[in-house]
N, C-alpha and C positions, 0 to 999 in steps of 0.2 A: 625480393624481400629478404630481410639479413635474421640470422638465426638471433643476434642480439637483442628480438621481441619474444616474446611469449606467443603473442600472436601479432599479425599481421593480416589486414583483410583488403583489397586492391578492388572497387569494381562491384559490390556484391550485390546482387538483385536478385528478388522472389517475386513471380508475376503467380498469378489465380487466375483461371477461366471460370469465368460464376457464368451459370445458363440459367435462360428466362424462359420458364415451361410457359406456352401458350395456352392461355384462359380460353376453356370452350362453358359455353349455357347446361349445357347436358351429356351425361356420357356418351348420348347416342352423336351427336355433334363433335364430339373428339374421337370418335372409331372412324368416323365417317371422313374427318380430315386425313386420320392417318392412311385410310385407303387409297384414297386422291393424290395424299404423299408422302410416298413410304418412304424415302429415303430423304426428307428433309430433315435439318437440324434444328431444335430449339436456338432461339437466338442467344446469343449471348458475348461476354465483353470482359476484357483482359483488366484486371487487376491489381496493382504492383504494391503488395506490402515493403516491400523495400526497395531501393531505387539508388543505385551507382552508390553507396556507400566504402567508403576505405577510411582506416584508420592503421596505428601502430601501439600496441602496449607491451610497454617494458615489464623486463620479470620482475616479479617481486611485488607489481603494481597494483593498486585497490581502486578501482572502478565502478563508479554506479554510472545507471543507464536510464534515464529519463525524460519525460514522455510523457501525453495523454494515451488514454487506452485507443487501441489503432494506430498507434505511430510504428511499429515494428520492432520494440524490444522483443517481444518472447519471441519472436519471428526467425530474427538474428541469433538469438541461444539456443535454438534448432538445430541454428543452419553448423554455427562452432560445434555445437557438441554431435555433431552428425546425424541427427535422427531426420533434415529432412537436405537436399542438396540445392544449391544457390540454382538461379534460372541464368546469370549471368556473372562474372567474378569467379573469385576463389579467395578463401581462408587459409591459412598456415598455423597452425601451432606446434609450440614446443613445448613435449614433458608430458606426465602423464595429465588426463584429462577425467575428473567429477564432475558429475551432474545433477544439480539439485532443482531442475526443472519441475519435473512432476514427481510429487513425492509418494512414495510407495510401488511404483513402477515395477512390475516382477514379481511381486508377493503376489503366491499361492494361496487361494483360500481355503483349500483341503490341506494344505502342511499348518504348523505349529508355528508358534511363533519364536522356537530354536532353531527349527530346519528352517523358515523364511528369513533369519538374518545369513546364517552363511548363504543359501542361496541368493539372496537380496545383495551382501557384501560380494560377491562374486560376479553379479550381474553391471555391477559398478564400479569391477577391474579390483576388486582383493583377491589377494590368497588365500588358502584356507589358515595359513598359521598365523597370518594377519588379523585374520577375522578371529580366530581363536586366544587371539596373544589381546585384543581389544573387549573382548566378547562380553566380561563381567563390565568393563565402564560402559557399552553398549546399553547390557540390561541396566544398569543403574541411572544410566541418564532416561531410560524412556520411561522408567519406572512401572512397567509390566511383568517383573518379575514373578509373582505368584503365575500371572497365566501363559509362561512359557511352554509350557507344554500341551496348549490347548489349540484347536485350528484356529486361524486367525478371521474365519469366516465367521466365528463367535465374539468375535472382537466389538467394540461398543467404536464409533468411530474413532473417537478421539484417541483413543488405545492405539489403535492402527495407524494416523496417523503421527503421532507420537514414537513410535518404534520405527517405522520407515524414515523419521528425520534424521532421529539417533543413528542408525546405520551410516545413512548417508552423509553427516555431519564429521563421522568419524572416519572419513573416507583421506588417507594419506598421498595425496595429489600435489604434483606441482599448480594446473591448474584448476579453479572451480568457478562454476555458472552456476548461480544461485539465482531464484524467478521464485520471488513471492513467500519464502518457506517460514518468515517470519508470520505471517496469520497461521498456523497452523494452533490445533490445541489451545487452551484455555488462557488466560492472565499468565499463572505462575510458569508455565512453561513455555509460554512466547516472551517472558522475562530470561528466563534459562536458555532458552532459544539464542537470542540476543548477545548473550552473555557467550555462546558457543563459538559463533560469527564473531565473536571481537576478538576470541583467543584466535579464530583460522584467519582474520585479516592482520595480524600484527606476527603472523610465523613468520612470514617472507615468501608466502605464497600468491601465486598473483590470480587476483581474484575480481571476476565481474559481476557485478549487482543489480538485482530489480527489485526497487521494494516501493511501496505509495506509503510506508514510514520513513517523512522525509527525516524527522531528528534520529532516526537510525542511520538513513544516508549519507548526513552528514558527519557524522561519527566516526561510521565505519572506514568511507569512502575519502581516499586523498585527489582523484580525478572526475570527472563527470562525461559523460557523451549523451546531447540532448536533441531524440529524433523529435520529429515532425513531419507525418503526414508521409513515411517511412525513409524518409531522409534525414542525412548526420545535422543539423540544421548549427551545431557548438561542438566544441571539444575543446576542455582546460581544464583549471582550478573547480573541486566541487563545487564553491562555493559563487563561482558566476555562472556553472553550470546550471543551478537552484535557481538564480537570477532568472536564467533564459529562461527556466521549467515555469516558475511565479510567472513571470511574464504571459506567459502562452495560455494562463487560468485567465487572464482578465477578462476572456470573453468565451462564448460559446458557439463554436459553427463559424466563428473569426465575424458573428456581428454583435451591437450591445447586447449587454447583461440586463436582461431580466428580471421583476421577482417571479417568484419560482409558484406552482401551485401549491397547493397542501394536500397532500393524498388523505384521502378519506376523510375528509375534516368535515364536520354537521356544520357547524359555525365560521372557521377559521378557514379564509379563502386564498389567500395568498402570505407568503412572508420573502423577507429580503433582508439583504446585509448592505449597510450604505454607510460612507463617510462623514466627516462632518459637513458636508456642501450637499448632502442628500441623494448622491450618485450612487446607484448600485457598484460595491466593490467583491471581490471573493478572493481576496489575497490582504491581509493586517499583517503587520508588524510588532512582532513578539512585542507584550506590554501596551499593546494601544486600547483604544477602547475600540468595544463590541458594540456596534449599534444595529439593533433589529430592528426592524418596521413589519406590522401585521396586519391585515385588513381582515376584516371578518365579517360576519352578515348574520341581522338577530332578528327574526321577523316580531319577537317579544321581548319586551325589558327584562333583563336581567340584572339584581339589585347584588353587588359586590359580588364579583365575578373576581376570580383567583387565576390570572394566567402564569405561564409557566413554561421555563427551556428549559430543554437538557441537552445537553453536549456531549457528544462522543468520540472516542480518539478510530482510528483506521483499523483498531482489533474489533470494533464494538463494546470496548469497553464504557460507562458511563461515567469522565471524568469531572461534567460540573455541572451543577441546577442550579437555577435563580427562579424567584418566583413575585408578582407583585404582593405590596404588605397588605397580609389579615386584618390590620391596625388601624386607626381611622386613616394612617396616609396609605388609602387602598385605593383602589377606584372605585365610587360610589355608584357607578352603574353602565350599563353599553343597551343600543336599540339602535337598528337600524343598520346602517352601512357606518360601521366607525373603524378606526384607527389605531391601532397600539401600538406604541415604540415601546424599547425596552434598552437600556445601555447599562454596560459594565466597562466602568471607568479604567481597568488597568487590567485587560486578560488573562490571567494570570497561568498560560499555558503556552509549554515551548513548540518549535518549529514541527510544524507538522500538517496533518489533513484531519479535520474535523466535521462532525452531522449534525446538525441541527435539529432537533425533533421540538416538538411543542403539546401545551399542552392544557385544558379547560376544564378551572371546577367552580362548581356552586355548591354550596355549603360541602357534604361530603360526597356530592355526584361528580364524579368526571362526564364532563359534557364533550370532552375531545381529548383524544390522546393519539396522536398522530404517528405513523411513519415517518421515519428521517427523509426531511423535508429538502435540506438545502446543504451543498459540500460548500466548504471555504478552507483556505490554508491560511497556516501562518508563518511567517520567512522569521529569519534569522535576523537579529537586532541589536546592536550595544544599548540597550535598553537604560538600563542603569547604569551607563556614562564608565562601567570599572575596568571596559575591556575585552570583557568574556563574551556575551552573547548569550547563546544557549548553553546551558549545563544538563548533565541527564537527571532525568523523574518527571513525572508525569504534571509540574507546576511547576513556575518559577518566579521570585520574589530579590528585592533588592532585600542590600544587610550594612550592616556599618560594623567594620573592625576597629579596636583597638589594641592595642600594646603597648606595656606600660614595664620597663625593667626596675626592677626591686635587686637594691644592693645588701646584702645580708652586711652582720656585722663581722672584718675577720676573726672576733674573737666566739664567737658563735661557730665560725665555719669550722676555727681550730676545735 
């Protein structure tokens, strides 16, 4: 393996032994087996979150990692950042190595939260006059300053988390494995978050990525490697990387797509997302329409019934509602076993992973307000014919420029 990567990985595999405790009827039924036999083992069976993996990343390079959950990403930025050792293989890196794995890792909850960043910054390879020469943009990015001096075992979470990213964010590495740190903390600081990650992926540091904010992925990341099922299954361009990942959502368990139930719903019994030919999809194309399909169950008429989505992005943020019109074009009634569709002609939300929740009112009663019901994503698209595709914020809309030169008069100019 040649020093000309950052890392290099040949080989790598993580096997598990999961054991299957033997169901006995009664305690006295499981003493009695063990006596009979004492030295036999619960059954059990081999594992392999990862599986003969190799790759090569050049220094300087920006990488996400991609995946349904159980495909072996965090598995892999374990096995790099040393905290747990391959079953089969070996990893190489060159340079120093951050870990932005599990955030908060090392904080003390009887120290303060001045002694738990040097302690913190030193657990994740600073110096102390590094951690001292950063210490004020530390406190200012986490914005805990007033309670530096308090345990952090008083800390409210989000405070805690929030200072443990700050540290770790400001961590002077060649390389960094980042898994997830983007959901941490509220809107404006998984914004600032964001904002942190764009300055450490454009230093020249070479950096690998987990996130399920695929329009961060995209952004950040100029490479993609997309497991499956703990194998490299792609390695390229982000953006056929995303391909492979969309791909891999069209189904669940690798057979057809479903509609999904509705958790806790009184009325509302199933919903779905379908194209225009009426096929369950969970992958749209930035700008297409939204079409839902709901079935629901009324054992009594209900006269103008007010249904309702809401849309959420992969923070939990709530980025869109629609609702049927209050207005005579309402629906004039439901009984029985009926039907609602619902479509939004041009979605106006970039590349990313989105929840579906829903929702039932009669006059001013909520008669359903459900749990996020159903995930869908939506890929990357030259939507509006100009080029771009996605652009960052949390919506996106065609525009028409113009430009028009105005020649002053020279005797004006003089």
């Amino acid at each position: 393996m040649s020093s000309e990567f950052a890392i290099s990985a040949r080989g790598i595999g993580k096997s598990y032994r999961i054991a299957h405790k033997r169901q006995h009827a009664t305690m006295a039924e499981a003493m009695l087996h063990k006596l009979r036999n004492p030295f036999e083992k619960d059954p059990s069976e081999e594992m392999w979150a990862l599986n003969d993996v190799s790759f090569d990343i050049p220094h300087g390079e920006i990488v996400g990692l991609l995946g349904r959950n159980g495909a072996g990403k965090s598995t892999l930025l374990k096995i790099l950042s040393r905290i747990t050792e391959p079953t089969t293989g070996e990893a190489r890196l060159s340079g120093r190595i951050g870990s932005l794995i599990e955030v908060g890792t090392g904080f003390q909850p009887e120290l303060t939260g001045r002694e738990n960043i040097f302690l913190n910054g030193a657990i994740l390879g600073m110096r102390r006059h590094e951690i001292a020469k950063r210490f004020d943009e530390i406190v200012d990015f986490s914005g805990v300053e007033k309670f530096l001096d308090t345990p952090v075992k008083h800390y409210s979470s989000g405070m805690y988390v929030r200072l443990a990213f700050a540290v770790a964010a400001h961590l002077d590495t060649d390389i960094l494995l980042v898994d997830e740190v983007l959901s941490v903390g509220d809107a404006d600081f998984q914004k600032k978050s964001l904002g942190k990650m764009d300055d450490v992926a454009h230093s020249g540091r070479t950096v690998i990525f987990v996130s399920h904010n695929v329009a961060a992925m995209e952004t950040l990341c100029r490479q993609g490697l997309f497991f499956r099922g703990g194998k490299l299954a792609y390695s390229g361009p982000i953006g056929d990387a995303l391909a492979e990942y969309h791909k891999s959502l069209k189904s669940f368990s690798d057979g057809p797509i479903q509609p999904m139930p509705v958790v806790n719903g009184k009325y509302l019994r199933t919903v779905d997302v379908v194209d225009d030919a009426g096929e369950s999809v969970r992958v749209l194309p930035m700008g297409t329409p939204l079409r839902i399909q709901i079935q629901a169950q009324f054992p009594d008429q209900i006269d103008y019934p007010i249904f309702t989505a809401y849309i959420d992005n992969a923070s939990g943020q709530q980025v869109l509602s629609v609702g049927s019109p209050k207005t005579e074009r309402g629906i004039p009634g439901v009984f029985g076993t009926s039907e609602i569709s619902c479509v939004i002609e041009h979605l106006p939300l970039p590349p990313g992973e989105y929840f579906l929740r829903l929702g039932l009112i009669h006059g001013t009663e909520y008669l359903d307000d459900t749990s996020p019901s159903i995930m869908f994503t939506v890929s990357n698209a030259d939507t509006f014919k100009d080029g771009w595709g996605a652009r960052r914020g949390i919506c996106v809309a065609g525009s028409r420029w113009k430009a028009v030169s105005v020649f002053a008069d020279p005797e004006e100019v003089a």
